[in-house]
C-alpha positions in Angstrom: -2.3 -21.5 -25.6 0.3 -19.4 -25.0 2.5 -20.2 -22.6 3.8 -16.5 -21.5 0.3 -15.6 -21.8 -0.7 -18.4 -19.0 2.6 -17.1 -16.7 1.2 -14.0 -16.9 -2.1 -14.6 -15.9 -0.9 -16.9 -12.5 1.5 -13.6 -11.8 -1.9 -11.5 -12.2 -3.9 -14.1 -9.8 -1.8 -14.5 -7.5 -0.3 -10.6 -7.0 -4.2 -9.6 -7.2 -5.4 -12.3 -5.0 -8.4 -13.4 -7.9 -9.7 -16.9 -6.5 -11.1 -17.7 -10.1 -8.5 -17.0 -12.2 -6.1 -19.0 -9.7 -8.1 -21.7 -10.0 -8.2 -21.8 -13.8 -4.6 -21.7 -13.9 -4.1 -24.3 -12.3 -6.1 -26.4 -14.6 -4.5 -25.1 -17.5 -0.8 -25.5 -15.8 -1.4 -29.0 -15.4 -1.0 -30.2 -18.6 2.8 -28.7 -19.1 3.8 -29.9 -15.5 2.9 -33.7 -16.5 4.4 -32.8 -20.3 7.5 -31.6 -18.9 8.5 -34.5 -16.4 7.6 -32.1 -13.4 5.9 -35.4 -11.6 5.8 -34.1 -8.0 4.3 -31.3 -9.4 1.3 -33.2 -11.1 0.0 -33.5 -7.4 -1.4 -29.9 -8.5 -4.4 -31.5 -10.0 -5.6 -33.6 -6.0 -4.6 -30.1 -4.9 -7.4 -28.5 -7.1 -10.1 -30.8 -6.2 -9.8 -30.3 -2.7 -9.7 -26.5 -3.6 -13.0 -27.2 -5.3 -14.5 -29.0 -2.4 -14.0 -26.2 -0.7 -17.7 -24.4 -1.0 -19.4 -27.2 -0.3 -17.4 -28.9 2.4 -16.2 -25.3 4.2 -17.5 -21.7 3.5 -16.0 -20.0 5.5 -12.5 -21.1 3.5 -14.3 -20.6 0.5 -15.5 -17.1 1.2 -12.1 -16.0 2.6 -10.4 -17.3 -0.7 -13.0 -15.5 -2.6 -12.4 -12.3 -0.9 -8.5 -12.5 -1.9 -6.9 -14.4 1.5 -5.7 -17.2 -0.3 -2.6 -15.3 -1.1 -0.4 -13.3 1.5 0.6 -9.4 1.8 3.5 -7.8 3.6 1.7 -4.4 2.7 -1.7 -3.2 1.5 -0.6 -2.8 -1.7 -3.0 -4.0 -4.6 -0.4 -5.8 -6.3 1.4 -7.5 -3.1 0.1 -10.5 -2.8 2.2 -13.7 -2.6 1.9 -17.5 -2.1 2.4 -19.2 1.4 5.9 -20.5 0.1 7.1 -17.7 -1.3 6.9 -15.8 2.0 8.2 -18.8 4.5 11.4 -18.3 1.6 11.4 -14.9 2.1 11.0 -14.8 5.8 11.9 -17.8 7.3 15.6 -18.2 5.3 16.4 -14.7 5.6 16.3 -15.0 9.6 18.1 -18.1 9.3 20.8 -16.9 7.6 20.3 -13.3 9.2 23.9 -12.5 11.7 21.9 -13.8 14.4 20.6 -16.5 12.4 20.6 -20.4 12.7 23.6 -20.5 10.3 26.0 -17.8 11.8 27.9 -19.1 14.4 24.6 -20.8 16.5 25.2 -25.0 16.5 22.8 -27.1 14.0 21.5 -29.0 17.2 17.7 -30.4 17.0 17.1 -28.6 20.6 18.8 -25.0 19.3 17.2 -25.2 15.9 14.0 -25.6 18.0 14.6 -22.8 20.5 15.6 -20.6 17.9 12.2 -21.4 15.5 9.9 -21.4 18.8 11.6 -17.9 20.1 10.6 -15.9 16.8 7.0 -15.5 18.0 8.4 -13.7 21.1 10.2 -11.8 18.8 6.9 -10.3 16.8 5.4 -9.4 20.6 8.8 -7.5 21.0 9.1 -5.6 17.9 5.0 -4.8 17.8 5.7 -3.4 21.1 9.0 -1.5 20.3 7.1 0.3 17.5 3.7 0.8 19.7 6.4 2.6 22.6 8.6 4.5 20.2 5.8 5.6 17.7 7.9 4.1 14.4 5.6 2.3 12.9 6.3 0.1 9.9 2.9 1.2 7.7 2.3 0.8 3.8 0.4 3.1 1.6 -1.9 1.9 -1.2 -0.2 3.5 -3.7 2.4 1.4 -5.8 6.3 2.2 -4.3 7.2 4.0 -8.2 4.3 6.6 -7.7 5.8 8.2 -5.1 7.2 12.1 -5.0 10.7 11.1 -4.8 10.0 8.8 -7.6 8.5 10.8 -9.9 11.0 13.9 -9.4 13.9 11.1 -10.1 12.4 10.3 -13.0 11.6 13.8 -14.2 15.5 14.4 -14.4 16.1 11.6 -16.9 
């Protein structure tokens, strides 16, 4: 097997949100973590038979997975979707370290850190609500971001 060929295929699961092929790939990854030294890692294979549980033991999981929820999307794009972890990365330590984050000039206390993580809730309810009042919406198109007319004329000129 290759193994470019099996990164590319997770990359094509998970972007697409295809349940199946996700599933396979973890099967076949598990062999190079444990090869490789990656031990925390080997968990992947308890982690796949609860994932395979999951029909029997709770549908409505199972269906959901199967309809491409097991992944995440910040837009509706086809190709958008991402793991759990990715996005707490993306999200959660960007507003941390964000001007008005956790690490710019607020204190590391247990009690602030908590205030702060508890507070960004409130702040979803506030910015839905901004862009409701003003009309600014933050939408997404189904097209892919390069097939767009400003796009193509850019690349028309090179």
């Amino acid at each position: 097997m290759d193994t470019v060929d099996l990164l590319r295929r997770f990359l094509k699961a998970d972007r697409s949100g295809n349940w199946n092929v996700y599933l396979g790939i973890l099967r076949e990854t598990f062999p190079f973590l444990a090869a490789v030294g990656h031990n925390l890692y080997t968990k992947v294979y308890l982690y796949l038979q609860d994932l395979l549980q999951l029909q029997p033991t709770n549908l409505d999981v199972f269906t959901s997975f199967q309809a491409g929820h097991h992944v995440l999307r910040r837009t509706d794009r086809f190709w958008a979707g991402l793991s759990s972890d990715l996005i707490i990365e993306q999200v959660l330590i960007r507003c941390v370290k964000a001007t008005e984050g956790l690490t710019r000039g607020r204190g590391m206390l247990e009690s602030q850190r908590s205030t702060w993580l508890l507070s960004m809730t409130a702040c979803v309810d506030i910015n839905e609500a901004m862009q409701s009042f003003t009309g600014f919406l933050f939408t997404t198109s189904e097209q892919h971001k390069d097939m767009t007319a400003a796009i193509q004329k850019k690349h028309e000129k090179t």
